[in-house]
C-alpha positions in Angstrom: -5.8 -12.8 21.7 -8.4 -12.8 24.7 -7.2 -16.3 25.7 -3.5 -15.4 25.4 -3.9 -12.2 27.8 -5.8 -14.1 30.6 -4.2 -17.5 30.4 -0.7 -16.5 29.3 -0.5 -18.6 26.2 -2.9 -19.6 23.8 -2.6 -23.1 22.7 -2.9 -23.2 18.4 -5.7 -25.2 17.5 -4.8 -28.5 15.7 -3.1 -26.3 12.4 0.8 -26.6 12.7 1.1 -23.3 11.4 -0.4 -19.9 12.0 -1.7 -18.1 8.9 -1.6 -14.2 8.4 -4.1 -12.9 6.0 -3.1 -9.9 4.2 -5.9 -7.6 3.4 -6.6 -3.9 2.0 -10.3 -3.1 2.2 -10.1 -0.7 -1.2 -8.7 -4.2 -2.8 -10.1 -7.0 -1.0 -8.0 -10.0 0.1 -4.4 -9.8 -0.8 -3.0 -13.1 0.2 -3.1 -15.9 3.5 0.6 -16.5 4.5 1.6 -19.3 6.3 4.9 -19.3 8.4 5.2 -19.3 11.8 4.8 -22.3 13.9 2.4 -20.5 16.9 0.0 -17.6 17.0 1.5 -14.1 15.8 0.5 -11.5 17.5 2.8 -8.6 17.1 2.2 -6.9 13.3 3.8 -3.6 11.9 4.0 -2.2 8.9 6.7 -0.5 7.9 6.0 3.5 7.2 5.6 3.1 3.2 3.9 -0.2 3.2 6.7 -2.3 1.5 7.1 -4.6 4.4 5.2 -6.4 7.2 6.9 -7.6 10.2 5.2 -10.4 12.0 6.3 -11.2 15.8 4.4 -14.6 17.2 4.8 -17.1 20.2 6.7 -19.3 18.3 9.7 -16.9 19.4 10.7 -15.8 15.8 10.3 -12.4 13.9 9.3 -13.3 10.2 10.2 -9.8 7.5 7.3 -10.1 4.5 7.1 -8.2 1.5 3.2 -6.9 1.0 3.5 -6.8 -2.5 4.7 -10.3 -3.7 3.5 -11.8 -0.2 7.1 -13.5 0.3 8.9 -13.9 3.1 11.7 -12.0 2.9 13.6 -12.8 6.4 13.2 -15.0 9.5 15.2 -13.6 12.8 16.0 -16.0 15.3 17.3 -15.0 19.2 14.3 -15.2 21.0 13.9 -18.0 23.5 9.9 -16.9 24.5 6.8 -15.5 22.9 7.3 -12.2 20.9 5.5 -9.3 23.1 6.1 -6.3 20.9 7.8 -5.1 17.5 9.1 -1.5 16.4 9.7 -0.1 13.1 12.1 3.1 13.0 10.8 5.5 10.7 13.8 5.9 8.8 12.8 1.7 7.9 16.2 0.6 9.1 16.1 -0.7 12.5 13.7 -3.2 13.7 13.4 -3.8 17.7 11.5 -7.0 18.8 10.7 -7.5 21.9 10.2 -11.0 24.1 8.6 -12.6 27.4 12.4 -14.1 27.8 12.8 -10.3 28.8 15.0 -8.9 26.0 14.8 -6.4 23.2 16.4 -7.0 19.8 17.3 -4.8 17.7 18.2 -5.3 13.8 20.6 -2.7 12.3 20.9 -4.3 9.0 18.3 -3.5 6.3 15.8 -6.0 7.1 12.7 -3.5 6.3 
């Protein structure tokens, strides 16, 4: 994250995919997901901890379910690095935001 905030962009190492570890510490290690092409970081959870929404560099916004550790959705629009993500209380709307300089916002039920 340091290298991303001074430089810009961090470069992956030689991985082709960024993992997410999923972790409580009253349970230990839930599960390492793999499925974004860059580094992700933009992470909210969604008020009753069904869902995790991951925002990364690779410009996509990936929907994960916490309990089975599946990826539930992938949302595409972004032409640049995911900056920011927003959860609505209500769990029904979903803004990303991007260094292309737009916000999205899902309406559907994606969390």
């Amino acid at each position: 994250l340091h290298q991303r905030e001074i430089g810009g962009v961090a470069h992956p190492s030689s991985a082709s995919t960024a993992s997410i570890i999923m972790a409580d510490e009253r349970f230990g290690l839930r599960a390492v997901v793999e499925g974004h092409v860059n580094s992700a970081y933009c992470v909210e959870f969604d008020a009753v901890g069904e869902r995790v929404v991951t925002g990364a560099d690779d410009g996509l916004v990936k929907v994960w379910s916490v309990r089975e550790c599946w990826l539930l959705h992938t949302l595409i629009g972004h032409k640049a690095e995911i900056s920011d993500l927003s959860i609505h209380a209500n769990g029904r709307l979903l803004a990303s935001a991007s260094h292309d300089h737009s916000v999205r916002v899902s309406r559907h039920s994606v969390v």
